[in-house]
PyMOL Python script that loads the backbone (N, CA, C, O; Angstrom):
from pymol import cmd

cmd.read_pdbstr("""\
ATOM      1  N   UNK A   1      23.117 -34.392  60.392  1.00  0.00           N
ATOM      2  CA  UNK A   1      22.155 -33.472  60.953  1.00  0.00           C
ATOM      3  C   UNK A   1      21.214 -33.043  59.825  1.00  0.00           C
ATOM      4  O   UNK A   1      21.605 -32.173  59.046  1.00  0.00           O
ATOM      5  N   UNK A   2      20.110 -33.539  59.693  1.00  0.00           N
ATOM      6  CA  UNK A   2      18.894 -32.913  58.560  1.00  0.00           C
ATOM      7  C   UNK A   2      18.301 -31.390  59.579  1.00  0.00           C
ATOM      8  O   UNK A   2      18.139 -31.041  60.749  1.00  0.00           O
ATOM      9  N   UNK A   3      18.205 -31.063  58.670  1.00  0.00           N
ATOM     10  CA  UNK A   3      17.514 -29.666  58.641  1.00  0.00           C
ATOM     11  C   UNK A   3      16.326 -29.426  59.264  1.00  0.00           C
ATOM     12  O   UNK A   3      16.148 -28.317  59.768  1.00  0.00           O
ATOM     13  N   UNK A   4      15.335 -30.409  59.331  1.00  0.00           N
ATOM     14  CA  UNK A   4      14.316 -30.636  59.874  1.00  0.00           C
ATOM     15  C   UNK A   4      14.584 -30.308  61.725  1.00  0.00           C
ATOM     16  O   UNK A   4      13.880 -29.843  62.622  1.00  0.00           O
ATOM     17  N   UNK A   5      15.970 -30.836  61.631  1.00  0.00           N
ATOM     18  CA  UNK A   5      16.208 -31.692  63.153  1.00  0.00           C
ATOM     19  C   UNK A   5      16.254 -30.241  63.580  1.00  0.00           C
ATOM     20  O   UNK A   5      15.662 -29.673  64.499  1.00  0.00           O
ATOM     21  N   UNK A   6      17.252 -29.710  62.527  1.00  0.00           N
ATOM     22  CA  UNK A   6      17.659 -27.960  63.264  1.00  0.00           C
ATOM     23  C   UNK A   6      17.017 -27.056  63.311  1.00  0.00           C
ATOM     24  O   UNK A   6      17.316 -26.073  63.989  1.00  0.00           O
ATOM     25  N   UNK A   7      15.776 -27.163  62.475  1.00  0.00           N
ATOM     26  CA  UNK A   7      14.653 -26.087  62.504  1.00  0.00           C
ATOM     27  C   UNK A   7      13.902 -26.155  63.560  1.00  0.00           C
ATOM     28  O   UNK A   7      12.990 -25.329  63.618  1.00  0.00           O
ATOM     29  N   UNK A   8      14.067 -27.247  64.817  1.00  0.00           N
ATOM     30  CA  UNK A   8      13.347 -27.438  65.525  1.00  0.00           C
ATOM     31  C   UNK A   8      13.690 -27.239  66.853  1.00  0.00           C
ATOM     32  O   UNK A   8      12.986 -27.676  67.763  1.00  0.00           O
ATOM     33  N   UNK A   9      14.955 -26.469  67.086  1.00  0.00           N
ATOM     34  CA  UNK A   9      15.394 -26.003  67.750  1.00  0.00           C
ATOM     35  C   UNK A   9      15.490 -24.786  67.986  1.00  0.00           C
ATOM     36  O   UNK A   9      15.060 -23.958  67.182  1.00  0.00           O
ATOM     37  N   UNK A  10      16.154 -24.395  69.293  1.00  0.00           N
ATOM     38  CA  UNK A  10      15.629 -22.920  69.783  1.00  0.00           C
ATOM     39  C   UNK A  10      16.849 -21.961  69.151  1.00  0.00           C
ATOM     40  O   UNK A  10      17.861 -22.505  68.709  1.00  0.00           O
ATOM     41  N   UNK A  11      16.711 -20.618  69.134  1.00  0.00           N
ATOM     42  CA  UNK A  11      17.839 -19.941  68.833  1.00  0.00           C
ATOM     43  C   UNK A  11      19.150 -20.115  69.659  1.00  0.00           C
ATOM     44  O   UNK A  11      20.244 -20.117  69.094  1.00  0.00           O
ATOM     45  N   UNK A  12      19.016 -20.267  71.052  1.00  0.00           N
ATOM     46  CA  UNK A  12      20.020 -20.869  72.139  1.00  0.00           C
ATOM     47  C   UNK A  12      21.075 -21.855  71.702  1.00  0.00           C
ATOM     48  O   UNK A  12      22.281 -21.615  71.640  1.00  0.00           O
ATOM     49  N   UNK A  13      20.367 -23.202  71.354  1.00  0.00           N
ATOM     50  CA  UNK A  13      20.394 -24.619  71.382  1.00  0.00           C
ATOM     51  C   UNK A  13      20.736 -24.339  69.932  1.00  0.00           C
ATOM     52  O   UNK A  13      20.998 -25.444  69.455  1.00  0.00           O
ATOM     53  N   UNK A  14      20.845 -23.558  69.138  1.00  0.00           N
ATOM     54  CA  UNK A  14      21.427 -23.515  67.069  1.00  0.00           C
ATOM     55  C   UNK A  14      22.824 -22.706  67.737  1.00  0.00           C
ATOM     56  O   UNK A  14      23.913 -22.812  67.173  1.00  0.00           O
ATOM     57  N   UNK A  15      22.706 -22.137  68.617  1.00  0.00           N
ATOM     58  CA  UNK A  15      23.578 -21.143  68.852  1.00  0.00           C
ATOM     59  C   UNK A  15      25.279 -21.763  69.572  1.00  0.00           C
ATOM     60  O   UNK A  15      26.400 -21.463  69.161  1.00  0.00           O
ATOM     61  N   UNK A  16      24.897 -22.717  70.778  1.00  0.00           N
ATOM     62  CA  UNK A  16      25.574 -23.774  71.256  1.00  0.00           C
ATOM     63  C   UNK A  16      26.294 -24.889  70.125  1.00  0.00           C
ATOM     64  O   UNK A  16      27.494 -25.154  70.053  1.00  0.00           O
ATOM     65  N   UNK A  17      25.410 -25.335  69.449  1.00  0.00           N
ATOM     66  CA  UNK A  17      25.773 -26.632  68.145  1.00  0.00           C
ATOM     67  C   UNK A  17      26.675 -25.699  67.315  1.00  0.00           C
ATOM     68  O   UNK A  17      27.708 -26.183  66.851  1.00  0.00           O
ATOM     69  N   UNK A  18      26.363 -24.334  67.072  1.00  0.00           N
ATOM     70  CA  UNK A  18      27.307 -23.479  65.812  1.00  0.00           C
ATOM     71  C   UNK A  18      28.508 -23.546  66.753  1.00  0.00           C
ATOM     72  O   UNK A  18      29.407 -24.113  66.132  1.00  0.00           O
ATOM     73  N   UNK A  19      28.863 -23.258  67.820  1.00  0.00           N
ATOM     74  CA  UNK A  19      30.166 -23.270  68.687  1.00  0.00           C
ATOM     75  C   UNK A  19      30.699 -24.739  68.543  1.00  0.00           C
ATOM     76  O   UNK A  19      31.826 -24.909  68.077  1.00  0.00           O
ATOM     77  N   UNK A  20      29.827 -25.946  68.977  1.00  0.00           N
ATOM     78  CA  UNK A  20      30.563 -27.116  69.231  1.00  0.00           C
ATOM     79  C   UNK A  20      31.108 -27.628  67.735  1.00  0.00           C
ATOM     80  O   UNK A  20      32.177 -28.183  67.483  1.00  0.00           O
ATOM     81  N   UNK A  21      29.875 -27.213  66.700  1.00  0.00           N
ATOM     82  CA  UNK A  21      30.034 -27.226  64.774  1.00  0.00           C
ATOM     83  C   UNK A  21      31.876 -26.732  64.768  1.00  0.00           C
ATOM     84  O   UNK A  21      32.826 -27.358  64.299  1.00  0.00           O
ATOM     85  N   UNK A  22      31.860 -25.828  65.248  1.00  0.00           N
ATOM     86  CA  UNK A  22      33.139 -24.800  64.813  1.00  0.00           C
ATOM     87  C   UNK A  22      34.494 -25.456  65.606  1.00  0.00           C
ATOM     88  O   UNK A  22      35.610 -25.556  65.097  1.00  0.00           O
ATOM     89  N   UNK A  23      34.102 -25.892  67.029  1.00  0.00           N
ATOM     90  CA  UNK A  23      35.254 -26.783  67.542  1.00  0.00           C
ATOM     91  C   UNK A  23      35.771 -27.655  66.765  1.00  0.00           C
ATOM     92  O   UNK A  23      36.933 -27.689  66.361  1.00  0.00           O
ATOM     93  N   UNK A  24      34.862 -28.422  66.529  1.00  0.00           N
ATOM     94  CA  UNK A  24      35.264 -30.142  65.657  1.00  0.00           C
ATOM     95  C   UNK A  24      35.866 -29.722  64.595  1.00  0.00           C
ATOM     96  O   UNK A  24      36.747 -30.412  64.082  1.00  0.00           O
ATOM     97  N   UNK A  25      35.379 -28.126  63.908  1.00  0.00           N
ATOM     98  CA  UNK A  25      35.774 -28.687  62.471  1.00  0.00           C
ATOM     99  C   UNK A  25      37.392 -28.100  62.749  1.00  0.00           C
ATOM    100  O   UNK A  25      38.253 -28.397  61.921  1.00  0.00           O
ATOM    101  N   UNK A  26      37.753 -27.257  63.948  1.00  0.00           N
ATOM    102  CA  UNK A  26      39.011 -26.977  63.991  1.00  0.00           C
ATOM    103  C   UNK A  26      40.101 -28.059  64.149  1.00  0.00           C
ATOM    104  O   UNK A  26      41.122 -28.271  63.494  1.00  0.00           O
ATOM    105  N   UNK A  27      39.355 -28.920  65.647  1.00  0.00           N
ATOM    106  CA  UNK A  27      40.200 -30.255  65.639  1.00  0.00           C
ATOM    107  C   UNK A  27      40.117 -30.723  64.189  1.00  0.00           C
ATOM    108  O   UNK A  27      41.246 -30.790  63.703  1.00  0.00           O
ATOM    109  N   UNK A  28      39.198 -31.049  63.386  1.00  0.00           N
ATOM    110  CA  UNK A  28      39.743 -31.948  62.568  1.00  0.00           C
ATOM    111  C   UNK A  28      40.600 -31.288  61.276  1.00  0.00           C
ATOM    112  O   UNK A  28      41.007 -31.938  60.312  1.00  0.00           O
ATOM    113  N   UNK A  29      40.771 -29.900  61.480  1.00  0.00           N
ATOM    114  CA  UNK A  29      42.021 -29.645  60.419  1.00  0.00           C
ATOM    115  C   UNK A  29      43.072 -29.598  60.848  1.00  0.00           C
ATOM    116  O   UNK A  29      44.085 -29.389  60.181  1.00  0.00           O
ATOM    117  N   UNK A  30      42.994 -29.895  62.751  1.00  0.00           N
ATOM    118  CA  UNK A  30      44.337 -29.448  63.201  1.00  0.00           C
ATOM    119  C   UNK A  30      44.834 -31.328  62.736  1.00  0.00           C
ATOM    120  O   UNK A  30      45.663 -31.751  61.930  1.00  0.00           O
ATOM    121  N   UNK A  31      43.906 -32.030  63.653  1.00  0.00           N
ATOM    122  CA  UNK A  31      44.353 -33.855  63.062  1.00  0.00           C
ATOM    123  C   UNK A  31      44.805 -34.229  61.411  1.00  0.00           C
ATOM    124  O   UNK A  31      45.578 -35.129  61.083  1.00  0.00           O
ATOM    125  N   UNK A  32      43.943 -33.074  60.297  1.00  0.00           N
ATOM    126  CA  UNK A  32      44.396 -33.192  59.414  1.00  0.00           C
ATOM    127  C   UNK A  32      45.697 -32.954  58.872  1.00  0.00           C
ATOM    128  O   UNK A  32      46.193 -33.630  57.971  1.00  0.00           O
ATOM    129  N   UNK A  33      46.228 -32.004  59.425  1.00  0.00           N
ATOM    130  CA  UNK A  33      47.561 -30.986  59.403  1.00  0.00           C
ATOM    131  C   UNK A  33      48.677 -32.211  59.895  1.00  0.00           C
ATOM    132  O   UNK A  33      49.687 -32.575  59.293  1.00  0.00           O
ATOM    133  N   UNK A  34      48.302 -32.554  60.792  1.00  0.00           N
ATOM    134  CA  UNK A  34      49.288 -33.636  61.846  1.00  0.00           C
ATOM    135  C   UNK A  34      48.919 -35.121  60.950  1.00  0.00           C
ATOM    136  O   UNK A  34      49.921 -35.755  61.279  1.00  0.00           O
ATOM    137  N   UNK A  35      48.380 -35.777  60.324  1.00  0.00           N
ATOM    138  CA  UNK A  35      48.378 -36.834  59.595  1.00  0.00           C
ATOM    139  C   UNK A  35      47.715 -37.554  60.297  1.00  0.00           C
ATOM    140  O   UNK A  35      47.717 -38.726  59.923  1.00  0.00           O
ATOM    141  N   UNK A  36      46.926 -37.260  61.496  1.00  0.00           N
ATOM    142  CA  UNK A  36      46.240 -38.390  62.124  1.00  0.00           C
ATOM    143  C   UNK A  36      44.614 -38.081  61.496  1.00  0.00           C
ATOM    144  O   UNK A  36      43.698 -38.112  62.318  1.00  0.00           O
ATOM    145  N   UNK A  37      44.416 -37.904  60.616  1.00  0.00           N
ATOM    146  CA  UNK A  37      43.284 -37.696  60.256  1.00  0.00           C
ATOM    147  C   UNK A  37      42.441 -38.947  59.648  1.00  0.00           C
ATOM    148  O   UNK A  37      42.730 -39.178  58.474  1.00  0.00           O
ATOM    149  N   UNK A  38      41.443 -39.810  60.223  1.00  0.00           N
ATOM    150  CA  UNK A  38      40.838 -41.097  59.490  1.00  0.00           C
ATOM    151  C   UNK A  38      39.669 -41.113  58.630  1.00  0.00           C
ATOM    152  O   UNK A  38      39.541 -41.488  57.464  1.00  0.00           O
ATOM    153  N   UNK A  39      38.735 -40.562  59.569  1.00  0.00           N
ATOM    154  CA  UNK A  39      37.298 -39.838  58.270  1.00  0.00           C
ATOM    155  C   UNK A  39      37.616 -38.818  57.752  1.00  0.00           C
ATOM    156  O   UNK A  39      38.020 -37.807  58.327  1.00  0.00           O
ATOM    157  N   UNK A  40      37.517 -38.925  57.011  1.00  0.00           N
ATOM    158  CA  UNK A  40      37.952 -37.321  55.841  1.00  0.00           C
ATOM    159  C   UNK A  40      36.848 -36.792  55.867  1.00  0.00           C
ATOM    160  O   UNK A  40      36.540 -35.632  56.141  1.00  0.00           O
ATOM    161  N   UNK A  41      36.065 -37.893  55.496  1.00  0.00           N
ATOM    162  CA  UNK A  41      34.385 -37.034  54.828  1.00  0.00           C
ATOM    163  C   UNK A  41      33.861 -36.258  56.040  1.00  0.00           C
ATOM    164  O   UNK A  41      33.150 -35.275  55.829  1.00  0.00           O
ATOM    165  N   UNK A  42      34.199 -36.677  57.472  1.00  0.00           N
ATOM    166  CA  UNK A  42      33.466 -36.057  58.820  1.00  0.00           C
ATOM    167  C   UNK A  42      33.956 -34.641  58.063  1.00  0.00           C
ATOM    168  O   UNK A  42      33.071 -33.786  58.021  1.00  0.00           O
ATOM    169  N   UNK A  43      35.159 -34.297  57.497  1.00  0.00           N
ATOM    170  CA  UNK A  43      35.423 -32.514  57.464  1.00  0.00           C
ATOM    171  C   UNK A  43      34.153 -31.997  56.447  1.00  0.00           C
ATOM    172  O   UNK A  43      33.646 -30.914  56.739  1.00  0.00           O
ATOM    173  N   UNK A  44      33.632 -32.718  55.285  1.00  0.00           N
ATOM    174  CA  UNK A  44      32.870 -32.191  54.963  1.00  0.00           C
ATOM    175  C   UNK A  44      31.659 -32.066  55.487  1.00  0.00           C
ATOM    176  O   UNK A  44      30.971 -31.058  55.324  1.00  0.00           O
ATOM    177  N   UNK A  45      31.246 -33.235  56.262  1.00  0.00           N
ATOM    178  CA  UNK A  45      30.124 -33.357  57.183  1.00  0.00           C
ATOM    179  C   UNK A  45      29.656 -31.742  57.891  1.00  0.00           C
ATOM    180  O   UNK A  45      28.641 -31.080  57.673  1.00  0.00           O
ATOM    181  N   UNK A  46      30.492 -31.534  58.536  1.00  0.00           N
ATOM    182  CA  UNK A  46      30.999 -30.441  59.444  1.00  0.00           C
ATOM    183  C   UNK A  46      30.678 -29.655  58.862  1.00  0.00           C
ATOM    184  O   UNK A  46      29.611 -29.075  59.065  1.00  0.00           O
ATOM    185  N   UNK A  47      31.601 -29.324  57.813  1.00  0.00           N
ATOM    186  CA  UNK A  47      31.413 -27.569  57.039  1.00  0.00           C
ATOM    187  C   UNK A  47      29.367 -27.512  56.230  1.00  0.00           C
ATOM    188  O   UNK A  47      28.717 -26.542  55.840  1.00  0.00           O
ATOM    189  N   UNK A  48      29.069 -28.729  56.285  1.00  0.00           N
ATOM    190  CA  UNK A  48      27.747 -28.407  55.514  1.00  0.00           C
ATOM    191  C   UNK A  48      27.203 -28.156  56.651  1.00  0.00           C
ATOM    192  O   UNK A  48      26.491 -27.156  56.559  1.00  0.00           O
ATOM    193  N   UNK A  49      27.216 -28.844  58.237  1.00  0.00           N
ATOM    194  CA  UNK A  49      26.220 -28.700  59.247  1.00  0.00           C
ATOM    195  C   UNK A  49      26.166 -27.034  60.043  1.00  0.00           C
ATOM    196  O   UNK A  49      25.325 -26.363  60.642  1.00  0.00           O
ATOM    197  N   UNK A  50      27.948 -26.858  59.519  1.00  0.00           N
ATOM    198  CA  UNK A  50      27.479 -25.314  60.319  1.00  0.00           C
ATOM    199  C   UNK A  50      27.110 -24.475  59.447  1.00  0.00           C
ATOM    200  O   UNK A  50      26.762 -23.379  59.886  1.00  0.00           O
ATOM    201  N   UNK A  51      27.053 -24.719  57.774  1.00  0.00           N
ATOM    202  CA  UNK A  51      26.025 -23.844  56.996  1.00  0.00           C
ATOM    203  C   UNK A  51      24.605 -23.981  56.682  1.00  0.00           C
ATOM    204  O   UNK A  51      23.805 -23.271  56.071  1.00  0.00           O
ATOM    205  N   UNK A  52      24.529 -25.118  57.289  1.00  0.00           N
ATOM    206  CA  UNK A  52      23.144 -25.281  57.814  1.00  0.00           C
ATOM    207  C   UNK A  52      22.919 -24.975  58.679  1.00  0.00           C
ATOM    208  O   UNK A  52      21.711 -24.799  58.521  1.00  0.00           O
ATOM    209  N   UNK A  53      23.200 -24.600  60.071  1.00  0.00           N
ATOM    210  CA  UNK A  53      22.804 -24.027  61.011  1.00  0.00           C
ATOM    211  C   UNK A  53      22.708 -22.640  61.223  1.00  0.00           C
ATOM    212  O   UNK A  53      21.994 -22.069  62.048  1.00  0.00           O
ATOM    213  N   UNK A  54      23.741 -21.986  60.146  1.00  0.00           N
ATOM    214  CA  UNK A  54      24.240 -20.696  60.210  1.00  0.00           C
ATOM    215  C   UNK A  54      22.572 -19.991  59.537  1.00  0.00           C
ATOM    216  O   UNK A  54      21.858 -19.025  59.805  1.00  0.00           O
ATOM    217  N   UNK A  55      22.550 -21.017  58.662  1.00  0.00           N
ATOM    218  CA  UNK A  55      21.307 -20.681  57.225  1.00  0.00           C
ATOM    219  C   UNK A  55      20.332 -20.289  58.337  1.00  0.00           C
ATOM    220  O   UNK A  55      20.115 -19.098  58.561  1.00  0.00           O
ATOM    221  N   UNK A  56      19.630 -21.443  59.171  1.00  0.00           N
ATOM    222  CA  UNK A  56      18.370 -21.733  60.056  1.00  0.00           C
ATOM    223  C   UNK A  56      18.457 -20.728  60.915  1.00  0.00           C
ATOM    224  O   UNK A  56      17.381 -20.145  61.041  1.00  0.00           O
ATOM    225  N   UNK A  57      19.772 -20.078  61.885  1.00  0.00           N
ATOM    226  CA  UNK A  57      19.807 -19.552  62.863  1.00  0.00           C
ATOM    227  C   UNK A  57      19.230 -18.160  62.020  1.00  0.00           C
ATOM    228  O   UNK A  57      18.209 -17.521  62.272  1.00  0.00           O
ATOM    229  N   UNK A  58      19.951 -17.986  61.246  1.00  0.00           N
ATOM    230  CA  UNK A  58      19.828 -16.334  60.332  1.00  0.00           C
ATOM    231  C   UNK A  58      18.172 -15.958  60.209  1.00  0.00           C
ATOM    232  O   UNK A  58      17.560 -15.017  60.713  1.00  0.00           O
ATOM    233  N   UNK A  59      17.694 -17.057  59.345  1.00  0.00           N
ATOM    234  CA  UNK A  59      16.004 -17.380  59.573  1.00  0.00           C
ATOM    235  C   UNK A  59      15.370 -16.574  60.475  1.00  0.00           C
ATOM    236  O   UNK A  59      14.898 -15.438  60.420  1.00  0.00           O
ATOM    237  N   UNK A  60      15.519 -17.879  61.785  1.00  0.00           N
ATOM    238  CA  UNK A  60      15.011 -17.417  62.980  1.00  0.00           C
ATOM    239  C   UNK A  60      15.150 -16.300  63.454  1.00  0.00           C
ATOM    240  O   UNK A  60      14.159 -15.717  63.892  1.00  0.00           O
ATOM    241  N   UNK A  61      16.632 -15.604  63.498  1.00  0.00           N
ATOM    242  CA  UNK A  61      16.378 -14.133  63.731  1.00  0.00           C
ATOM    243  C   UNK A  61      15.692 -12.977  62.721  1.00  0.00           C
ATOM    244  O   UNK A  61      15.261 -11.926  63.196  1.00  0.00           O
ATOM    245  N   UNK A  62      15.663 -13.122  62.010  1.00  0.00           N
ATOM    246  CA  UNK A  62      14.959 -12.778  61.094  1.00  0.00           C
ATOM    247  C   UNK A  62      13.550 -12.495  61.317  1.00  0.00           C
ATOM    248  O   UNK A  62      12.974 -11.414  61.435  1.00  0.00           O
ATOM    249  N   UNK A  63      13.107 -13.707  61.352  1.00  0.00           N
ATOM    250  CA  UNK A  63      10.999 -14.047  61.901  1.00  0.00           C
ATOM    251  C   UNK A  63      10.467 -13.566  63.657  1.00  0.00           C
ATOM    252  O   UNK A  63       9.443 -13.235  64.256  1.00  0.00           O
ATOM    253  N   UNK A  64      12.161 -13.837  63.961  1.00  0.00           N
ATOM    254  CA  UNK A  64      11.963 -13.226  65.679  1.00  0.00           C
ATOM    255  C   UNK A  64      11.969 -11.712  65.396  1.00  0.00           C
ATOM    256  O   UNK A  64      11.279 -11.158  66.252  1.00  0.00           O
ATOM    257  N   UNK A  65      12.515 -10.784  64.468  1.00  0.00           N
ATOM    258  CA  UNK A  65      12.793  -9.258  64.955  1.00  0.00           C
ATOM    259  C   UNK A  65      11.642  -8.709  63.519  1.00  0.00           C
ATOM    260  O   UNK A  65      11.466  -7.516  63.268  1.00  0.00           O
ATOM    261  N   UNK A  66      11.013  -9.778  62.773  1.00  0.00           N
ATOM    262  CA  UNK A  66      10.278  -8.963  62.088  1.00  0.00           C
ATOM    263  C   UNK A  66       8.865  -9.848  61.912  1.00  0.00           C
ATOM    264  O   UNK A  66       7.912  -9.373  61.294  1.00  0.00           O
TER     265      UNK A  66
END
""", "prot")
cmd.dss("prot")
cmd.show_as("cartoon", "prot")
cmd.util.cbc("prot")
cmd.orient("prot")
């Protein structure tokens, strides 16, 4: 997910992806925990995309209330 992609989205639609962001990265520590874990790197994938989204969403509210 580039940054570009997420800046171009609505506060809604950053808001939805931070929930589905936060699902995956749970499954994949629960798969990690249990040994079925195959991409490793997807966990880091994950933790950068929802601090990127977290970053963008913060932004936007930000420029929306001021």
């Amino acid at each position: 997910m580039k940054a570009e992609d997420v800046r171009a989205k609505t506060v809604d639609q950053l808001k939805d992806d931070l929930t589905d962001l936060r699902k995956e990265s749970f499954n994949l520590r629960f798969q990690k925990v249990s040994g079925q874990l195959e991409n490793t790197v997807r966990v880091r994938q994950v933790r950068r995309d929802i601090a990127r989204v977290k970053t963008i969403l913060g932004q936007k509210l930000i420029e929306a209330t001021g």
